[in-house]
C-alpha positions in Angstrom: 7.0 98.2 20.2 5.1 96.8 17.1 4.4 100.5 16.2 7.5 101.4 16.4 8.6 98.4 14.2 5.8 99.5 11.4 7.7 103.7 11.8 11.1 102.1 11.0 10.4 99.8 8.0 8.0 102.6 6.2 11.2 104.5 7.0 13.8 101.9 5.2 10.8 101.3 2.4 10.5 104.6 1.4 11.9 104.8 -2.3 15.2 107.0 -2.7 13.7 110.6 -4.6 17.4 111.0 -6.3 17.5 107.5 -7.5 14.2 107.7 -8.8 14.6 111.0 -10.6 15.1 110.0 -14.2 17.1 112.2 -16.8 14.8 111.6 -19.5 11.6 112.2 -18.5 10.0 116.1 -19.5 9.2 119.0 -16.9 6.3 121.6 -16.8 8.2 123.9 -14.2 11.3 125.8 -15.1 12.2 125.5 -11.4 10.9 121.9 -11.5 13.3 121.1 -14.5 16.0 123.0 -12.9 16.3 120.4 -10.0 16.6 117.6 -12.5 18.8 119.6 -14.4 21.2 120.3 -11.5 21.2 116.6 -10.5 21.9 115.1 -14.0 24.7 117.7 -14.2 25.7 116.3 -11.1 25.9 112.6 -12.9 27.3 113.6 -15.5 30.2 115.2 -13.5 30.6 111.7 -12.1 30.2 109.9 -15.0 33.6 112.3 -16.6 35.5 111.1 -14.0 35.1 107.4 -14.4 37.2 105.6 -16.7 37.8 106.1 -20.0 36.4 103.2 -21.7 34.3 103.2 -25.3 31.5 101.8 -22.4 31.7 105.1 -20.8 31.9 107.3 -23.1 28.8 106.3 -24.9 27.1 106.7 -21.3 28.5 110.2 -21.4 27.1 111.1 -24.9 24.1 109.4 -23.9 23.7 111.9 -20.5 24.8 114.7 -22.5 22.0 114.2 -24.9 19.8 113.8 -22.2 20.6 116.8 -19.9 20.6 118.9 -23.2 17.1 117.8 -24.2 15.9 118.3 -20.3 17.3 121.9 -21.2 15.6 122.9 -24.6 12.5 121.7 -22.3 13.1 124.0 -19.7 13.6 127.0 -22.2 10.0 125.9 -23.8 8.2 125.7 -21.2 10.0 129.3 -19.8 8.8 130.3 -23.5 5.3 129.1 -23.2 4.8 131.0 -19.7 6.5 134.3 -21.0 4.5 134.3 -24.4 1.6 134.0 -21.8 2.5 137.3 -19.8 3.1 139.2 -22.6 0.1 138.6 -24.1 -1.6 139.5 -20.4 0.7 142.7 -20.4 -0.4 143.5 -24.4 -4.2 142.9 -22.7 -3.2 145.5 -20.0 -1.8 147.8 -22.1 -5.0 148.3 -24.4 -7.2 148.7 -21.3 -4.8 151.5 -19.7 -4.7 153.3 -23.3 -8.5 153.1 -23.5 -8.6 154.6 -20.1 -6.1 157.1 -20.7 -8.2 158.4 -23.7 -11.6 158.6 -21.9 -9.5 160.4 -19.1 -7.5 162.8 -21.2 -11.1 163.7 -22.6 -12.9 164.1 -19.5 -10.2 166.3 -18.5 -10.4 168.5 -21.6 -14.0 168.5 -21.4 -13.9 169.5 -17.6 -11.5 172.7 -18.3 -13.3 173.7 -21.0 -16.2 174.0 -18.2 -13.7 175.7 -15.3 -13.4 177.9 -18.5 -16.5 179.2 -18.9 -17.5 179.2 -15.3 -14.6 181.6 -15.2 -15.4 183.4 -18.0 -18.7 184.8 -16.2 -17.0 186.2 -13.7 -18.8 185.4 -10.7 -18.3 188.0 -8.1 -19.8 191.4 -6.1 -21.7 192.1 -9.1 -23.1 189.1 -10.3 -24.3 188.3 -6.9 -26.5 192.0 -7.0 -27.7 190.8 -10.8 -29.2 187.1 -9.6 -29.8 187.1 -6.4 -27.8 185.3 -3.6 -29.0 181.9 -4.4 -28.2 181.7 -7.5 -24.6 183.1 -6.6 -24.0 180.3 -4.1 -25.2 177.9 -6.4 -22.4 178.8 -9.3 -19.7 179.4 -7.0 -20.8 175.5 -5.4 -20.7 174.5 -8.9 -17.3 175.6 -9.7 -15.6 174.2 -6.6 -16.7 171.2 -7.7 -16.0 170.9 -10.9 -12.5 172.7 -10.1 -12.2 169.7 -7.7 -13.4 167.0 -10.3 -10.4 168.7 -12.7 -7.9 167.7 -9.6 -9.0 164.3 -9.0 -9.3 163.8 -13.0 -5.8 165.6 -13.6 -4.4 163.1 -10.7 -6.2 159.5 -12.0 -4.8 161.2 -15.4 -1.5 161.1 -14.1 -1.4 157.3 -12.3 -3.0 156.2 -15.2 0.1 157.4 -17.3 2.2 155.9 -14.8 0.8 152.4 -14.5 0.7 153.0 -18.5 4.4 153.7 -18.8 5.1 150.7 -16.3 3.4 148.1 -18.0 5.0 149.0 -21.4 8.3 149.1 -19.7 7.4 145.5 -18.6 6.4 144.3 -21.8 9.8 145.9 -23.3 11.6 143.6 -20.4 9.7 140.5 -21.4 10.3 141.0 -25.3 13.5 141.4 -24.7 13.7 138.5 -22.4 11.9 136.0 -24.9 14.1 137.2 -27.7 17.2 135.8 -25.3 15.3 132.6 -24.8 14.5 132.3 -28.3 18.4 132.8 -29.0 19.6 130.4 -26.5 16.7 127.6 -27.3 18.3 127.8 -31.1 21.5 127.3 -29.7 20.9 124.3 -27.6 18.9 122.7 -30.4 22.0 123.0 -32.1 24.2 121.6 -29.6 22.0 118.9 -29.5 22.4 117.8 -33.3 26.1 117.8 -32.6 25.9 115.5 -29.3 23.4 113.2 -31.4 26.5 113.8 -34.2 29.1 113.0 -31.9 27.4 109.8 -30.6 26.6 108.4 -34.0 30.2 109.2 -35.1 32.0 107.6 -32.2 30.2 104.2 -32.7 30.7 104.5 -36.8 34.7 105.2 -36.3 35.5 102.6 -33.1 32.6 99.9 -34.8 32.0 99.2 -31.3 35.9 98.5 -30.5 37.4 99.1 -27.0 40.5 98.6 -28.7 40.0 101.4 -31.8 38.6 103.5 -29.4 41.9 103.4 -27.4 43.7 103.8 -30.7 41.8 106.4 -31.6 42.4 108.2 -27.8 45.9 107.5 -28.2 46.2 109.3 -31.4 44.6 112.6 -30.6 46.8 112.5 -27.3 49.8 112.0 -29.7 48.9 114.9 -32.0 49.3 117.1 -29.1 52.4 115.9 -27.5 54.4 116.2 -31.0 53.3 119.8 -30.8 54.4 120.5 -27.4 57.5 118.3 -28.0 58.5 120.1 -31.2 61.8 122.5 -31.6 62.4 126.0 -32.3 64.5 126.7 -35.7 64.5 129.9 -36.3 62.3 133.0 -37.1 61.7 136.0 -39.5 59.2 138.4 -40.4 56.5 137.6 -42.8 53.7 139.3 -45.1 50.2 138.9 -45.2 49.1 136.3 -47.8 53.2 134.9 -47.9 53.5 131.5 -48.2 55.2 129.7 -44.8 54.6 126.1 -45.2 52.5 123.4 -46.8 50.4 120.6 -45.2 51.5 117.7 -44.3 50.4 114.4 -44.0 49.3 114.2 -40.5 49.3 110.3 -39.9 46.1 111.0 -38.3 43.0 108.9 -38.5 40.9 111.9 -39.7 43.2 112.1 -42.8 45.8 115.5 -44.0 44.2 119.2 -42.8 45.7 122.1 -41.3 45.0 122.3 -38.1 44.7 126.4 -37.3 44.4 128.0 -33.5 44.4 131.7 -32.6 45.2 133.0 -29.5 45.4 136.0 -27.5 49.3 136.5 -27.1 51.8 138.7 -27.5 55.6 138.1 -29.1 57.1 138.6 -25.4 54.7 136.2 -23.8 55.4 133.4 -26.1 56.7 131.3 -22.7 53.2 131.6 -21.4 51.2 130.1 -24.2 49.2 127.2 -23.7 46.9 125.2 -26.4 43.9 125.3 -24.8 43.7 129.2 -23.9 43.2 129.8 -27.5 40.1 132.0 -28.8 37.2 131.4 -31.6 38.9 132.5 -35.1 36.0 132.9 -37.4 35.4 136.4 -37.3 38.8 137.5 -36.9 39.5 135.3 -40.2 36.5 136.9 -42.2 37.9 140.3 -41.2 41.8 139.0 -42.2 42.7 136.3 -44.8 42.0 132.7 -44.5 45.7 130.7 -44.2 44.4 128.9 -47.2 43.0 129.0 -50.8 39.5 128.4 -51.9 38.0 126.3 -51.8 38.8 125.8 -48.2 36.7 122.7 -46.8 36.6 123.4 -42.4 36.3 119.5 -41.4 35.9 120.2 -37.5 35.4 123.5 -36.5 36.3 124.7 -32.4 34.1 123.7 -29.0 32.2 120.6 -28.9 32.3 118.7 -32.3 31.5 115.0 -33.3 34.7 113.9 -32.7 35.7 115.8 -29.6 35.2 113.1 -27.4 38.7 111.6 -28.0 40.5 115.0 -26.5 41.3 114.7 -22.9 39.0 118.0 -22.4 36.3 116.5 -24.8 37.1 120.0 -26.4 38.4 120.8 -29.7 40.7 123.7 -30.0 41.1 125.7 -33.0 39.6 124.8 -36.6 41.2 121.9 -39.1 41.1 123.3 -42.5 41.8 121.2 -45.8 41.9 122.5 -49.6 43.0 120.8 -52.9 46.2 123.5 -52.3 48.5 122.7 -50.1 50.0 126.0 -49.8 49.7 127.5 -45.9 49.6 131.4 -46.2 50.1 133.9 -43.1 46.8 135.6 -42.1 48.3 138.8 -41.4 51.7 140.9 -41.0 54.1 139.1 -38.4 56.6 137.9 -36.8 57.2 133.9 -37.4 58.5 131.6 -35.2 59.2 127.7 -36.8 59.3 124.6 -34.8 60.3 121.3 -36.1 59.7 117.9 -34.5 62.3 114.9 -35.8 59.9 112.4 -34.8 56.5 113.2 -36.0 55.5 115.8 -39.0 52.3 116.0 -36.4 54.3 118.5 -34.4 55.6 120.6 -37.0 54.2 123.8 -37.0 54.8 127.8 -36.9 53.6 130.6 -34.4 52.6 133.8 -36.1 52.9 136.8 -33.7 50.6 140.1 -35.2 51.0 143.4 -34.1 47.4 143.7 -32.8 48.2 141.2 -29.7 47.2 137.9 -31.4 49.1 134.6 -32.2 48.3 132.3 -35.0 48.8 128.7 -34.8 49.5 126.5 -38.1 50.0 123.2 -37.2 50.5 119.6 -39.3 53.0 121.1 -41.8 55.5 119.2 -44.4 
């Protein structure tokens, strides 16, 4: 019974794994960091779904910094082994092409003896001019060198192989670290802008419940005056034309354009939806930008410093502000206006190209 007793209590003593797993503390493992990885995810996931308080959301920053950091140490340490193997592969590599040389010359120099042998013509009548001995002891001779040329010719040949293989290998593994390299840049990134986003949200609310929920009302406003805004009318436009000017936005982040593009065509306008749109920077560079230089972007699209206050902690599109209030189409189109009595927040003008894409330019006078 006491035994039993002592089984049960080391049982209701032993410390809780998960709860003892800690989001901030490094990893040597990839697959070691992965588990930590997958339960702070998990955390997080909770965390999103609690209430939206200033509290919380600093808690969310917090993990995201956390979980991003437990990322960049995952790729290092994935970095650190692969470097590693390379270098063993590179170490590999010289051995086989040192082996393939010697090889490659014993092979030459073994031929150039079949050769010869060869050459003398050993048959009927150089058996009658030395003797029968000396016959059997060439013809011996040239078997085996004729089989040392096969076995050579063959250890040639795996040797080429294995050669090939391991230089395939190390091709993989470059190729492999260069992805790492990529993505360990990236996520150093994204961690600046969490770090950004944290510092930002307790400069702007001053550590305010109520300006944060000021703040959170006013970025949910911004998108219901778009949504609620009305169609006026609509007429085909130039590239570079003038449709509009920027208006004051009321919002807390001061007056900017606030541009989206999206993949959409003219007939499909009923299925557009603000957050399906797509990254415009490159199709910009390759158009015109809907405004003059200097053109200042003061939050571009994704994850930004102040996208915690959207409901998707997402920013869609690109806000755009220049000393010339001017809005200018970025290509051919058809334009469709929409004006909302209420709030100049919603007004705003859907651009419809001919290559399947819809600009959005919203905030306008």
């Amino acid at each position: 019974m006491t035994l039993l007793i002592l089984v049960l209590l080391s049982l209701l003593w032993r410390p809780n794994q998960a709860a003892a797993l800690s989001c901030s503390d490094p990893c040597t493992d990839p697959d070691a960091c992965q588990q930590v990885i997958n339960e702070c995810t998990s955390r997080l996931d909770t965390l999103a779904k609690s209430k939206d308080t200033l509290s919380n959301q600093i808690k969310i920053l917090t993990s995201q910094v956390e979980l991003t950091l437990l990322k960049i140490n995952q790729t290092e340490v994935t970095i650190k082994n692969l470097i590693k193997e390379i270098e063993d592969l590179t170490q590999k590599i010289n051995t086989l092409d040192v082996d393939l040389n010697q090889l490659s010359s014993t092979f030459i120099e073994l031929t150039a003896k079949n050769y010869k042998l060869n050459k003398s013509n050993i048959g009927l009548y150089q058996l009658f001019l030395s003797g029968f001995d000396n016959y059997i002891h060439q013809y011996k001779y040239l078997t085996v060198i004729q089989k040392e040329i096969r076995n050579s010719l063959l250890n040639l040949e795996t040797a080429r192989t294995n050669y090939d293989i391991q230089k395939e290998e190390k091709k993989k593994k470059q190729s492999e670290l260069d992805s790492l390299q990529k993505r360990l840049s990236e996520q150093k990134t994204s961690l600046a802008r969490q770090k950004e986003s944290k510092i930002s949200l307790l400069e702007v609310t001053k550590n305010d419940e109520k300006r944060y929920q000021q703040l959170r009302a006013a970025a949910e406003n911004e998108l219901k005056s778009l949504l609620q805004a009305k169609f006026v009318g609509k007429r085909a436009v130039k590239k570079g034309e003038a449709v509009g000017l920027m208006g004051n936005t009321g919002y807390s982040f001061g007056d900017h354009l606030h541009f989206g593009l999206y993949n959409l065509a003219e007939n499909d306008l009923s299925q557009w939806s603000y957050p399906n749109d797509v990254d415009p920077t490159d199709y910009l560079k390759s158009h015109l930008w809907p405004m003059n230089d200097p053109i200042e972007i003061t939050q571009g699209r994704g994850h930004t410093k102040y996208s915690y206050l959207y409901s998707d902690r997402f920013h869609h599109g690109i806000d755009l502000v220049s000393p010339n209030k001017t809005i200018r189409a970025i290509e051919d189109g058809v334009a469709y206006f929409y004006r909302n009595a209420e709030s100049s927040l919603g007004n705003h003008i859907k651009i419809f190209h001919s290559d399947g894409k819809m600009s959005l330019y919203l905030h306008l006078q």
